[in-house]
Legacy VTK file of the C-alpha trace (Angstrom):
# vtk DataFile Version 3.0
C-alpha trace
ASCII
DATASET POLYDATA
POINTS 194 float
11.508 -26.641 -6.147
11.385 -24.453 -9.467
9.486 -21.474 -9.851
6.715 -23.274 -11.628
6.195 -25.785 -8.803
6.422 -22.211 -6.353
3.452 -21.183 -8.354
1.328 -24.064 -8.862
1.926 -24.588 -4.795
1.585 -20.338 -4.258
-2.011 -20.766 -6.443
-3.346 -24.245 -4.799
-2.877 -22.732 -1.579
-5.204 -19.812 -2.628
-7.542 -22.033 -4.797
-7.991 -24.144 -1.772
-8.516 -21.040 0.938
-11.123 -19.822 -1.672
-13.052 -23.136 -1.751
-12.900 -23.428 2.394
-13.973 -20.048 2.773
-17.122 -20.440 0.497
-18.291 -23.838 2.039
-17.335 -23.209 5.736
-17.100 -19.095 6.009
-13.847 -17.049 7.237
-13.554 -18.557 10.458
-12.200 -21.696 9.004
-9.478 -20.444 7.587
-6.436 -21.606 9.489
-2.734 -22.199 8.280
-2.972 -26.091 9.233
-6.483 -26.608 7.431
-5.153 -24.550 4.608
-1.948 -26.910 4.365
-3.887 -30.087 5.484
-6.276 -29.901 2.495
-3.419 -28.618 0.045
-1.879 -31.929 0.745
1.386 -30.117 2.110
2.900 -30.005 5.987
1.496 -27.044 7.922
4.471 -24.924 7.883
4.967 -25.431 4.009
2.273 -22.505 3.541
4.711 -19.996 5.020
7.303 -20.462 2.320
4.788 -18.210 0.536
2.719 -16.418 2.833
5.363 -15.233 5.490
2.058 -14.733 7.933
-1.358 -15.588 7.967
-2.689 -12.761 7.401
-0.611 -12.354 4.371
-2.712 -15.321 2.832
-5.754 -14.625 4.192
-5.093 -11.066 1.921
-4.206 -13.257 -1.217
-7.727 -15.264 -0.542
-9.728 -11.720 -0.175
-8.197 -10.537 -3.597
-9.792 -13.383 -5.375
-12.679 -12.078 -4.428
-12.612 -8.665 -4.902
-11.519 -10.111 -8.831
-14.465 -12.224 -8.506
-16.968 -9.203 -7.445
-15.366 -6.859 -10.012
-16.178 -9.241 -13.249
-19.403 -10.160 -11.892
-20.013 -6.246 -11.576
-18.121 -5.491 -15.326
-20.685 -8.311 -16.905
-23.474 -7.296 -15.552
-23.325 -3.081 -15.856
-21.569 -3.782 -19.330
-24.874 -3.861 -21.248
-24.295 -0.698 -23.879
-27.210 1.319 -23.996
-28.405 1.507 -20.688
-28.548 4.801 -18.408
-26.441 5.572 -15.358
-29.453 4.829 -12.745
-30.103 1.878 -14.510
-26.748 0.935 -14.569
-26.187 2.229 -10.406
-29.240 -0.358 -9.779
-28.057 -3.476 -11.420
-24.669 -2.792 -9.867
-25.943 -2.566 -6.333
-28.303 -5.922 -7.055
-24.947 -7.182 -7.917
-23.185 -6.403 -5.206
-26.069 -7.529 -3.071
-26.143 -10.908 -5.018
-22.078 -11.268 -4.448
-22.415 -10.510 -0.244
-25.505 -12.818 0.008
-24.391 -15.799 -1.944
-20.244 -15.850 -0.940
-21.331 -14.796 2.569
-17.594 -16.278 4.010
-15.651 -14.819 0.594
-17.806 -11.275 1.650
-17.085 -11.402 5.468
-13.309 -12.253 4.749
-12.880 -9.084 1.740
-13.711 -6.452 4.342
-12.136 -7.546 7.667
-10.575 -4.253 8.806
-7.084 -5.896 9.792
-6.975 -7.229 6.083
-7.609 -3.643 4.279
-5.458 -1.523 7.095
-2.205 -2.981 5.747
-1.094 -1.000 2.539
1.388 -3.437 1.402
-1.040 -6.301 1.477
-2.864 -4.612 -1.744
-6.573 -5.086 -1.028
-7.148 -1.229 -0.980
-5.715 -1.057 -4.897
-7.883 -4.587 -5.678
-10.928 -2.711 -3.686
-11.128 0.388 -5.524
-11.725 -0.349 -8.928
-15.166 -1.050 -8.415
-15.885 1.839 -5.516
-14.927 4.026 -8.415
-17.244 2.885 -10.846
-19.712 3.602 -8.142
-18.656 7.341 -7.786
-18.693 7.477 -11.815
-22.382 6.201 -11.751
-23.170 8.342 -8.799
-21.796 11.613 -10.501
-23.481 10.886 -13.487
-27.095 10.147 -12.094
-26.860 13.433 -9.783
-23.777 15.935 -11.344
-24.939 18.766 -8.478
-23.998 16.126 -5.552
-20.398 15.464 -4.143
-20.090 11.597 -5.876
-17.413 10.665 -3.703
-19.386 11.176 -0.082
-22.691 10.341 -1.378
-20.864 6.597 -3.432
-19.618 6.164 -0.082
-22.978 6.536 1.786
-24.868 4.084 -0.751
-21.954 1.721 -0.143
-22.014 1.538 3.541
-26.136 1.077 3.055
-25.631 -1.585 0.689
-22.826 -2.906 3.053
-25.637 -2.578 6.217
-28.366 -4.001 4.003
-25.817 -7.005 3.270
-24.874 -7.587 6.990
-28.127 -7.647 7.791
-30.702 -9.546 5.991
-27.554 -12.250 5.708
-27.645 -12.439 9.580
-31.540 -12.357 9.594
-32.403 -9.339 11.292
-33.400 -7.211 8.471
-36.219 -9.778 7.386
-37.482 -9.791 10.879
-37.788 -6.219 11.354
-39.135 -5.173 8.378
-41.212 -8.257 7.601
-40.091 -8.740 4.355
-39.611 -11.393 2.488
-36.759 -10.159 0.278
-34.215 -7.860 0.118
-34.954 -5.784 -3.080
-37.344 -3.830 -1.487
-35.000 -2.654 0.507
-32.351 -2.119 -1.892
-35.099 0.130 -4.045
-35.702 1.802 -0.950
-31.780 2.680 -0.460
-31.768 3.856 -3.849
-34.448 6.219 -3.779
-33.205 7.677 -0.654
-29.479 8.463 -1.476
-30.504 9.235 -5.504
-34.472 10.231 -5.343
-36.932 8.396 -6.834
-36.243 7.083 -10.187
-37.994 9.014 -13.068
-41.022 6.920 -14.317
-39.972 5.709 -17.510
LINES 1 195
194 0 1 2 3 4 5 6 7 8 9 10 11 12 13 14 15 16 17 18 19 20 21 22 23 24 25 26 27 28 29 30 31 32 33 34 35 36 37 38 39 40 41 42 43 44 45 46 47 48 49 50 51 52 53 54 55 56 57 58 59 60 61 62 63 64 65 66 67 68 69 70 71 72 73 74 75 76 77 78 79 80 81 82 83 84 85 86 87 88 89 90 91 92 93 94 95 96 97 98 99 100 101 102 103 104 105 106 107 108 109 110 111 112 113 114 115 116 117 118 119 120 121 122 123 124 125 126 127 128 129 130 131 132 133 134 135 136 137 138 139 140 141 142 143 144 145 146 147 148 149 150 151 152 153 154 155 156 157 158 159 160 161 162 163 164 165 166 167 168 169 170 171 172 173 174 175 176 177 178 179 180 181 182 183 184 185 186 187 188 189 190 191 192 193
C-alpha cells in the first residue's frame, strides 16, 4: 500500500467511527464494527491504530475540532462583550453535548484524556482557554482559571443531566436554558441590565 492509500484507509477508519458514534453512541464502537463498515478485515484497523483505544482517541479529536469551530463561529461576532460572548459559548457547548450526545460521551471518557501521548489534552484545551480568557475578562478580581473550571464542570453536569432526563424531571422544566442562565448568574453574578 502507498502512503496515500495509508491515509485515505487511516481517515475512512475515523470518518466511519465518527458517523457510528453519532447514530449509535460510544458503546458501539468496536474494532470489528469499525472494520466491518470500513469494508476492511477486522484486524486491518490495527495497522493504524496499534490499540483500540488509540482510535477511539483519533475519533474523540474530531470532535473536540468539531466543538472548537462550532465555538470559534459562533463567539467570533466582533463587537460583542465578554459576558455576551461567555453566554453564547456555553449555549454552544450545551448545543454540541445535547445534539452529538455519543461524539460528547466518547470526548471525555477519563481513560481517553489520562494518556498524554494520545493528544486529547492539547486538542481539549484550546477551547477551556478561551473560557478562562472570557472568564478573566467578565470578572478581572476572580482567579479565571478555578472559577472557568467550575462553570465547565456545571455546564458539563447540566449536559449529563438534562441529556439523561433527570434534570427536566427535577426541576420541571421544559428546557435547559433556564438552567444554563441560572449557572451563569451564579458563577459570574447577574448580568448587568442592558
Amino acid at each position: 500500500m502507498d502512503d496515500r492509500e495509508t491515509t485515505d484507509l487511516r481517515t475512512r477508519l475515523i470518518d466511519v467511527g465518527v458517523d457510528l458514534v453519532t447514530a449509535e453512541g460510544a458503546q458501539a464502537l468496536t474494532l470489528r464494527e469499525i472494520a466491518r463498515r470500513a469494508g476492511v478485515s477486522h484486524g486491518a484497523p490495527r495497522r493504524w491504530f496499534p490499540t483500540h483505544v488509540e482510535l477511539l482517541s483519533a475519533i474523540a479529536r474530531r470532535g473536540f475540532a468539531d466543538l472548537q469551530d462550532r465555538a470559534d463561529r459562533a463567539t467570533g461576532g466582533a463587537g460583542t462583550g465578554p459576558r455576551a460572548r461567555l453566554t453564547t459559548l456555553a449555549e454552544t457547548y450545551l448545543d454540541f453535548a445535547l445534539s452529538q450526545r455519543g461524539m460528547y460521551e466518547l470526548m471525555f471518557r477519563h481513560d481517553l484524556l489520562e494518556s498524554g501521548r494520545l493528544g486529547l489534552r492539547e486538542t481539549s484545551l484550546p477551547l477551556f482557554e478561551t473560557l478562562v480568557d472570557l472568564v478573566g475578562r467578565v470578572l478581572p478580581e476572580a482567579d479565571p482559571r478555578v472559577l472557568a473550571g467550575a462553570l465547565w464542570a456545571n455546564l458539563h453536569g447540566i449536559a449529563q443531566l438534562w441529556g439523561w432526563g433527570s434534570l427536566g424531571l427535577a426541576t420541571g422544566a421544559d428546557r435547559h436554558v433556564p438552567l444554563l442562565k441560572a449557572a451563569l448568574d451564579a458563577h459570574l453574578g447577574p448580568e448587568e441590565p442592558r
